[in-house]
C-alpha positions as CSV (number, residue, x, y, z in Angstrom):
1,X,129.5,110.5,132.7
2,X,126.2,109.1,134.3
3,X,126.2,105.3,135.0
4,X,123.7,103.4,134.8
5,X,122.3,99.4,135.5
6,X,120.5,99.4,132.2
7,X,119.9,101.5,129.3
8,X,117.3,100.5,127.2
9,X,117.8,102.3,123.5
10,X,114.5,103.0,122.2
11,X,111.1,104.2,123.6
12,X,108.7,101.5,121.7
13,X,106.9,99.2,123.2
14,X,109.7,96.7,124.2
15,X,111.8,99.7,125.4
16,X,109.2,101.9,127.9
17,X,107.7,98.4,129.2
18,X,111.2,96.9,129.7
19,X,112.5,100.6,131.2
20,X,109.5,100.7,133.9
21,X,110.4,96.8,134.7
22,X,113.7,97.3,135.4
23,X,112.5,100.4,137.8
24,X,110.2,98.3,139.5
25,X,112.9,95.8,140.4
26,X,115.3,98.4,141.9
27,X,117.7,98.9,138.7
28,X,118.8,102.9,137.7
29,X,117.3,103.3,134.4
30,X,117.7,105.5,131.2
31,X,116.0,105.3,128.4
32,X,117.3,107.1,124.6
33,X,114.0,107.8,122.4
34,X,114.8,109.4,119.2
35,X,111.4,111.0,118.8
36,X,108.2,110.1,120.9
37,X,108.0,108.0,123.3
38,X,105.7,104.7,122.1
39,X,107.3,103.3,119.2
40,X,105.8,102.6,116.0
41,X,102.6,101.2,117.5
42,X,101.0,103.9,119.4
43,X,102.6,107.0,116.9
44,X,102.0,105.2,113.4
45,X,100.5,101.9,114.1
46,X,98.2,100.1,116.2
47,X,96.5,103.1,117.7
48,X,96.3,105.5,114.2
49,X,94.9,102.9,112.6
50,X,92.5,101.9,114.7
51,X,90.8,105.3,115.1
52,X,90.5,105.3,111.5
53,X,88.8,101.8,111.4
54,X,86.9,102.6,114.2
55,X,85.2,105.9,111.9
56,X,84.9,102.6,109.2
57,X,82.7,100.7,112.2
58,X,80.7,104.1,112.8
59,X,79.8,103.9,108.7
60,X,79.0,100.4,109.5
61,X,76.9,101.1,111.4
62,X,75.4,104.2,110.0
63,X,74.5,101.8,107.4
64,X,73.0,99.0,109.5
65,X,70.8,101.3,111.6
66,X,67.4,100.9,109.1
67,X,67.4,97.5,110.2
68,X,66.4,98.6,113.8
69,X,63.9,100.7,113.0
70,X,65.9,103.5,112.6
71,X,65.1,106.0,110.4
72,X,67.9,108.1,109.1
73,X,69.5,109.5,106.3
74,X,72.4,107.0,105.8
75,X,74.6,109.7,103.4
76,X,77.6,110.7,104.4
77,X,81.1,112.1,104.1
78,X,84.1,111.9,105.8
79,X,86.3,114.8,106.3
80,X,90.3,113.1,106.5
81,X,91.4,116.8,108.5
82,X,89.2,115.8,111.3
83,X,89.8,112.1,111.2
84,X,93.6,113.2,111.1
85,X,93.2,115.5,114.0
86,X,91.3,112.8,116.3
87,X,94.2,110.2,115.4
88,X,96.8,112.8,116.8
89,X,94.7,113.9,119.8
90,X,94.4,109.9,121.0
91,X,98.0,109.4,119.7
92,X,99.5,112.0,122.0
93,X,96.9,111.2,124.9
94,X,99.1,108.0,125.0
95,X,102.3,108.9,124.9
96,X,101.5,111.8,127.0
97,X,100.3,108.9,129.4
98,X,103.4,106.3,128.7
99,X,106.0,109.6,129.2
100,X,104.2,110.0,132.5
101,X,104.8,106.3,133.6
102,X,108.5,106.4,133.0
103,X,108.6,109.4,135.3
104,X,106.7,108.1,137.9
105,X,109.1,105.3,137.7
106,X,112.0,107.5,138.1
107,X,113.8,106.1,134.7
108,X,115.5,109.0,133.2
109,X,114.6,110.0,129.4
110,X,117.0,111.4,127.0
111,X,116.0,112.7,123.4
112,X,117.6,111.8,120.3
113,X,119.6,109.0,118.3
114,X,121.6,106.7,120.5
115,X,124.2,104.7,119.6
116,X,126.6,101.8,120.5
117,X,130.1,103.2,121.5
118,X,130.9,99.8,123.0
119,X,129.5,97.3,125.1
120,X,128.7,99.5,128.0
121,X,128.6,102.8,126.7
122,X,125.8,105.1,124.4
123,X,126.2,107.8,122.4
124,X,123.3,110.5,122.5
125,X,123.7,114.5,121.9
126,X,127.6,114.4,122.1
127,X,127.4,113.1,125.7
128,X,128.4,109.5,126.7
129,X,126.7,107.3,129.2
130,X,127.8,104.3,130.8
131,X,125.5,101.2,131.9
132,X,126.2,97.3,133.2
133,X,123.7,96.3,130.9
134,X,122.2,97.6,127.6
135,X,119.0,96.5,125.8
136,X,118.5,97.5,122.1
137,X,114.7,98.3,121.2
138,X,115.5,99.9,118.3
139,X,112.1,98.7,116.7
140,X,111.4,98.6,113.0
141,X,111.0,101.3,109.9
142,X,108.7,100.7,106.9
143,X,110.2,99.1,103.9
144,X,110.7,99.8,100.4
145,X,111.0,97.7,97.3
146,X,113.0,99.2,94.0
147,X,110.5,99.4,92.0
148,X,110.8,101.7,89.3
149,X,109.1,104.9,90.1
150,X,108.3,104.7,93.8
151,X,109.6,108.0,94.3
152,X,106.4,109.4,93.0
153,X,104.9,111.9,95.6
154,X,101.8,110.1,95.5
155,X,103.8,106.7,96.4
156,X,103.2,106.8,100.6
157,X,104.5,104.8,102.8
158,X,102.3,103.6,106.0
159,X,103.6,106.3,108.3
160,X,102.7,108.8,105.6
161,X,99.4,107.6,104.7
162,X,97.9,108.0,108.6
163,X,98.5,111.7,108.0
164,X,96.9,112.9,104.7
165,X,93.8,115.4,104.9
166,X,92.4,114.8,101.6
167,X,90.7,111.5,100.8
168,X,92.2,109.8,97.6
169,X,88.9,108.9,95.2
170,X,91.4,105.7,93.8
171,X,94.0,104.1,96.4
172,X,96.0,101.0,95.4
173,X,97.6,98.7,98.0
174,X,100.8,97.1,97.5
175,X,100.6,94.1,100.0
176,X,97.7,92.6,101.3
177,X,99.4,92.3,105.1
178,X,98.4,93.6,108.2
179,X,98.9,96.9,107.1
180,X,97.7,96.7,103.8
181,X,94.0,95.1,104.8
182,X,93.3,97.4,107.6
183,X,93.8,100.6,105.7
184,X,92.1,99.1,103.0
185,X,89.1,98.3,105.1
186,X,89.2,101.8,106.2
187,X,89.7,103.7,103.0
188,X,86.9,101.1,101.5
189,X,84.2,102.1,104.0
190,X,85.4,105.9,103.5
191,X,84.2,105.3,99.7
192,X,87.6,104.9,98.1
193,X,88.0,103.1,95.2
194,X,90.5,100.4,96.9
195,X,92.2,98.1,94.9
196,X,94.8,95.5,96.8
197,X,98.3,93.9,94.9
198,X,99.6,91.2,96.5
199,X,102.0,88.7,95.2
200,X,101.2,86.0,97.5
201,X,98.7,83.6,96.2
202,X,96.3,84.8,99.0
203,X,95.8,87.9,101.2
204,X,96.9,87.5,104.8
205,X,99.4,84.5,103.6
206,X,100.5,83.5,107.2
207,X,97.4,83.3,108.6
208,X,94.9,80.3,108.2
209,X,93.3,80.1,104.5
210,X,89.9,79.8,105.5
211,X,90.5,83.7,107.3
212,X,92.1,85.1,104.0
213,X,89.4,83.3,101.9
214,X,86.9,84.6,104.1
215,X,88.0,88.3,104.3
216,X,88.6,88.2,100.5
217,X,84.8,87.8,100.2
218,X,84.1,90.3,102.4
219,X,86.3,92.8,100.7
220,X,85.1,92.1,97.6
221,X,81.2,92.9,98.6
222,X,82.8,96.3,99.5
223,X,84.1,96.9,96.8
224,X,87.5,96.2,97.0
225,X,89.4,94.7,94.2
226,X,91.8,92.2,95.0
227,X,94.9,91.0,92.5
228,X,97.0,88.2,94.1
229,X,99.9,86.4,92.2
230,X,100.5,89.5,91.2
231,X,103.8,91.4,91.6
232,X,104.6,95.2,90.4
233,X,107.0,96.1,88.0
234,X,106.9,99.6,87.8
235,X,104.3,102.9,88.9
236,X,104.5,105.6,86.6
237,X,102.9,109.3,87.2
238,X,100.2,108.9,84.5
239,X,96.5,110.1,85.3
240,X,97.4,110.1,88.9
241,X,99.5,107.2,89.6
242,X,99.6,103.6,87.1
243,X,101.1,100.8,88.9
244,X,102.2,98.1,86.4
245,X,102.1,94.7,87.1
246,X,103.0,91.4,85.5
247,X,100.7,89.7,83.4
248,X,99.5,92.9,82.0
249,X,97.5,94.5,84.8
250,X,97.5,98.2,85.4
251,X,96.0,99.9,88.4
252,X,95.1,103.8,88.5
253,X,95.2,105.5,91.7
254,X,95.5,108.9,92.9
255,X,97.5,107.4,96.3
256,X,99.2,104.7,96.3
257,X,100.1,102.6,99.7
258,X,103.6,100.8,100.2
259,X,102.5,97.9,102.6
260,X,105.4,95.3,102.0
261,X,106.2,94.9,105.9
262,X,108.7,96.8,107.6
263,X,112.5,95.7,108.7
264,X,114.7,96.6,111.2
265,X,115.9,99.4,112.2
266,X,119.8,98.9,113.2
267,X,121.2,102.2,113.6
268,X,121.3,101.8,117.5
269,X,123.9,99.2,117.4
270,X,126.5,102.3,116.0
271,X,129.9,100.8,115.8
272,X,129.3,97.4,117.3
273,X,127.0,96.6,114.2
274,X,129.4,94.1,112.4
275,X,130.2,92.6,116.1
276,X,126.4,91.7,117.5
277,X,125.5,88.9,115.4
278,X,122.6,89.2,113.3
279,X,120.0,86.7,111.7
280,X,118.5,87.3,108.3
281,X,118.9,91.4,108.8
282,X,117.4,91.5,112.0
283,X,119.6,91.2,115.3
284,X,119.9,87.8,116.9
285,X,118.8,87.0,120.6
286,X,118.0,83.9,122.4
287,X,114.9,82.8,124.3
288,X,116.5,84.9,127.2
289,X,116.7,87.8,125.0
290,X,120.2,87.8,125.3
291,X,122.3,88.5,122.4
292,X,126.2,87.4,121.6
293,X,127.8,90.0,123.2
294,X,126.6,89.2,127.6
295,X,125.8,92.4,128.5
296,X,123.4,93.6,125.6
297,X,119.9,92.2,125.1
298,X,117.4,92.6,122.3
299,X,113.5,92.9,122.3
300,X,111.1,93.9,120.0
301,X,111.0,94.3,116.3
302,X,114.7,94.5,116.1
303,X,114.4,90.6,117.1
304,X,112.3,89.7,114.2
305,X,111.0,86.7,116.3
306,X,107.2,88.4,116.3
307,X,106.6,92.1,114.8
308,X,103.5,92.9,117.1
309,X,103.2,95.1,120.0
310,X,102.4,92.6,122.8
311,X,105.2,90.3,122.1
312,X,107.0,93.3,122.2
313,X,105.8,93.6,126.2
314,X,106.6,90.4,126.6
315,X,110.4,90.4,125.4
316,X,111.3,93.9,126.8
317,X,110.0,93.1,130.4
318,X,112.2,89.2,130.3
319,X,115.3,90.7,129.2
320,X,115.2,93.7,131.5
321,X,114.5,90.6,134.2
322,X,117.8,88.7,133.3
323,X,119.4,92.1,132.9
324,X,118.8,92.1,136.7
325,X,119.6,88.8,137.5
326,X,116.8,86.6,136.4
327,X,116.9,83.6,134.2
328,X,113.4,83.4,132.4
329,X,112.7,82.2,128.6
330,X,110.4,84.5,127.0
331,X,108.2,81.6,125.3
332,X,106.5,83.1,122.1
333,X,104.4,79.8,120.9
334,X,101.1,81.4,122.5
335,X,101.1,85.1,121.0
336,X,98.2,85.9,119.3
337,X,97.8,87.7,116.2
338,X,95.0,90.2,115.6
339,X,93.7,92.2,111.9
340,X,91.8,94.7,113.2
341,X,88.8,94.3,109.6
342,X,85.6,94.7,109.8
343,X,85.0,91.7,110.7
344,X,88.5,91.2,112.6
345,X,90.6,88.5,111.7
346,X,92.5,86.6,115.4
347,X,94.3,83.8,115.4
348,X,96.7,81.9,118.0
349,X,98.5,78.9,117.8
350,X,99.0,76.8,114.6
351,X,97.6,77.1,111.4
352,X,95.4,74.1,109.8
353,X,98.1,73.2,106.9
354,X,100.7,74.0,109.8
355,X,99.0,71.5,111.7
356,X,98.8,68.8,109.1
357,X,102.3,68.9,107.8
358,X,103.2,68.4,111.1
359,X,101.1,65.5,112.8
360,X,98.9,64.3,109.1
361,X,95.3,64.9,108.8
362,X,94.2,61.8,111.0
363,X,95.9,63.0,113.8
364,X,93.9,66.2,114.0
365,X,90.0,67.2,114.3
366,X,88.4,70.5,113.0
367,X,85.7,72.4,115.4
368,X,84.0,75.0,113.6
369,X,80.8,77.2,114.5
370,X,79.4,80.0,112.1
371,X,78.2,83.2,114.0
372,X,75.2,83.0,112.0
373,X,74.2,80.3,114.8
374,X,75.2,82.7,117.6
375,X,72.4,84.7,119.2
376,X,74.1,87.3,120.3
377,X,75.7,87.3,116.6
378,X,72.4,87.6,115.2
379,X,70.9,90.2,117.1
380,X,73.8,93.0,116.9
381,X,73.6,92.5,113.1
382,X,77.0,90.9,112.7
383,X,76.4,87.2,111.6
384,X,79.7,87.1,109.4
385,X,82.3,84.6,110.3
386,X,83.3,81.7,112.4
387,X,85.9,80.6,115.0
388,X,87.8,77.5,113.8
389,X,89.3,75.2,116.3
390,X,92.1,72.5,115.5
391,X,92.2,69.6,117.9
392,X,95.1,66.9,118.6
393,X,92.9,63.7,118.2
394,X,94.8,61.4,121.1
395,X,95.5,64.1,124.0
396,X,92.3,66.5,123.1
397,X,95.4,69.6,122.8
398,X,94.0,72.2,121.2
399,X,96.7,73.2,118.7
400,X,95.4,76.6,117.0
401,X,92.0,78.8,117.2
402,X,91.3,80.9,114.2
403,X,88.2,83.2,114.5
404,X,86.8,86.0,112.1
405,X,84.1,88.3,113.2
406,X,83.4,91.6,114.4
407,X,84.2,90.1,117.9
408,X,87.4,87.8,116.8
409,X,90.2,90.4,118.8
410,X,88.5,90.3,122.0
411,X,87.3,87.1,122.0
412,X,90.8,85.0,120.9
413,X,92.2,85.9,124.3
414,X,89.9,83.8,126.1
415,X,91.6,80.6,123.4
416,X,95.0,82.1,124.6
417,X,94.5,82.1,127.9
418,X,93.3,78.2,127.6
419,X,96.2,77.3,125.6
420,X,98.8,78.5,127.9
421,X,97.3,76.8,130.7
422,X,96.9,73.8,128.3
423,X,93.2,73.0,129.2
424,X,92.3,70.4,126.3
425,X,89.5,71.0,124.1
426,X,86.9,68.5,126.0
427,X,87.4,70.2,129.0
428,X,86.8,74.0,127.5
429,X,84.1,72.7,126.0
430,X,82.3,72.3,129.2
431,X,83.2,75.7,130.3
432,X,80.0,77.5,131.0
433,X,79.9,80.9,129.1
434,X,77.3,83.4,129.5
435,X,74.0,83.8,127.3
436,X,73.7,85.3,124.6
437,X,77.6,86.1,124.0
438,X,80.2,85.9,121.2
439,X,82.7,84.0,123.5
440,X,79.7,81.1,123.2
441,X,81.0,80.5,119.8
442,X,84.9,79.2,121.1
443,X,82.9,76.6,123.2
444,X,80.8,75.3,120.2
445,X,83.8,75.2,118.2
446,X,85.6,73.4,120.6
447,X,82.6,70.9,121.2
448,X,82.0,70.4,117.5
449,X,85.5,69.0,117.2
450,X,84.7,66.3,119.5
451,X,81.5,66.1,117.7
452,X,79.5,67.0,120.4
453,X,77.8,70.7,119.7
454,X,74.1,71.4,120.9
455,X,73.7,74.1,118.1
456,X,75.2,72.3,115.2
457,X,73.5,70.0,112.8
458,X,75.0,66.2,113.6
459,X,77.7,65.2,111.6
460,X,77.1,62.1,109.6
């Protein structure tokens, strides 16, 4: 039986991160991936998707180029067997790269489903290992609703979706997430006839309102039509597909897109699941990522405390720290969260309702600065959006930055960065950014909270 200081069940983000960590700090380290190496976010995630939106930006433009004086033919079509086949050679160009890292690192991979035999020992391929300490990165699966009918073959899930050849003429969305809005965005700009379900009052419901009202415009000048307060009772496999919804609206699609979130999946923790505590489904650690039993951690989507790839980084690399002796709180209030649209949707920190039922609308002040006032906005064609900053009135905190535009995920690091570091909003406002950029935006924001921008109309 080979022993082990940690064994880190599951090859995602939380798991290869947390597996080179613990290398790096001396530990002997084996790592169980059931399939490929990179989780959910570089095989059917973050990195699929992206390609695909990126073909969407090309479209974009495609169609933006007569405004520069260049003269093409703006038709097009898009072949989904090439856009598949592009997806798959980026995809396994970084798993090829991540498998690399955990060799170079000396951890040792084993293939195929690992499980809990008890608190030091896993289960893979009939052959038992042993390890001082365990971390469970069993990461997440997508998630299904019993609705009548959603075993109809044109019913796909968001795995399924990233891999069809054929583009659908009609695709309706059930959940206007993450999930659901990028591969809308995509499939929109690819000429689908997108329509979006979502039974929230709002798309994107836990990000700030003035993003979901913002990106709802912008879908709906492509196209896209957009039911909210609306909840599915039933798809049946008439013309196509015919989702059924309350209050009497039907949708017909050729393809329809499950995007309700995805849930946890627990099969790691084998026969110790009804011993590791768990928290509404998903398994319970603490802000040391330690969970009830010592000698086992959790990280990643298995947690539940933040579904996203870099908090992923962030848990797996703690735990696999206080695996090997540390004592460091992963602290999660500064993670931002990114919708990669066209324009992108970014936000960090708190949102402005968040904000208000918390400290009351006279405690706070709202920066905002349209990118129709940026120069560098202007002249790349991309005026859409805004970046929103909320401001603590008495200490200058800057509590949350909100930004949508075609520059949003790059730039909210920069509000990230200043957050942690709790630099108040009078002093990033004096921050000297370079000219013409999209980053010059964050310090207007921030200046027009304190009522001070150059480039803003005054406030009366």
């Amino acid at each position: 039986m080979d022993n082990y200081d940690i064994a880190v069940i599951g090859g995602g983000p939380a798991g290869y991160v947390a597996a080179i960590k613990g290398a790096q700090l001396g530990g002997h380290v084996v790592l169980f991936e059931k399939d490929t190496v990179g989780g959910t976010c570089l095989n059917r995630g973050c990195i699929p998707t992206k390609t695909f939106l990126k073909g969407a930006e090309i479209i974009h433009t495609i169609q933006m180029a007569g405004n520069y004086g260049i003269e093409n033919d703006s038709s097009f079509s898009v072949d989904m067997g090439k856009a598949v086949k592009n997806k798959n050679h980026i995809v396994k160009q970084l798993t090829s790269g991540v498998a690399a890292l955990l060799k170079s690192n000396a951890v040792d991979i084993c293939y195929g489903e690992a499980v809990l035999v008890d608190e030091h020992t896993i289960e893979c391929g009939n052959k038992l290992y042993k390890a001082e300490n365990i971390l469970l990165c069993g990461g997440s699966k997508t998630n299904k609703i019993p609705i009548p009918g959603i075993e109809n073959a044109n019913v796909l899930t968001s795995d399924e979706i990233l891999d069809i050849t054929e583009l659908p003429k009609r695709l309706a969305i059930i959940g206007g997430g993450v999930i659901g809005c990028e591969i809308g965005a995509a499939f929109a700009y690819y000429r689908s006839k997108v329509t979006m379900i979502e039974a929230e009052e709002r798309l994107l419901p836990f990000m700030d309102k003035d993003i979901s009202a913002a990106l709802e415009e912008t879908f709906g000048k492509l196209g896209i039509e957009i039911h909210t307060s609306t909840k599915v009772e039933s798809i049946s496999a008439e013309k196509g597909c015919r989702v059924i919804c309350n209050g009497g609206t039907t949708v017909e699609a050729d393809k329809v897109l499950i995007s309700i979130g995805r849930k946890p999946d627990l099969n790691c923790l084998g026969i110790l699941k009804n011993r590791i505590q768990q928290e509404r489904g998903f398994v319970a650690a603490d802000e040391y990522m330690r969970t009830n039993i010592p000698n086992i951690y959790a990280a990643g989507d298995i947690t539940g405390k933040s579904m996203l790839a870099h908090s992923a980084f962030k848990m797996g690399e703690t735990a696999v720290r206080n695996a090997m002796g540390g004592n460091e709180k992963c602290l999660l209030k500064t993670v931002p969260s990114c919708v990669y649209t066209l324009p992108e949707c970014a936000s960090v920190g708190l949102t402005e309702q968040k904000v208000k039922e918390i400290y009351g609308s006279e405690e706070i002040a709202i920066g905002k600065f349209p990118f129709r006032a940026n120069g560098r906005s202007l002249a790349s064609g991309t005026p859409e959006g805004f970046v929103k900053v909320i401001v603590h009135k008495q200490y200058n905190e800057i509590l949350g930055v909100h930004i949508f535009g075609f520059s949003a995920a790059e730039m909210i690091s920069e509000a990230t960065s200043l957050m942690c570091a709790e630099i108040p909003a009078d002093e990033a406002a004096e921050i000297i950014h370079a000219h013409p950029t999209f980053s010059e935006a964050f310090m207007e924001a921030c200046a027009d909270a304190l009522n001070v921008s150059v480039h803003l109309p005054k406030k009366k």
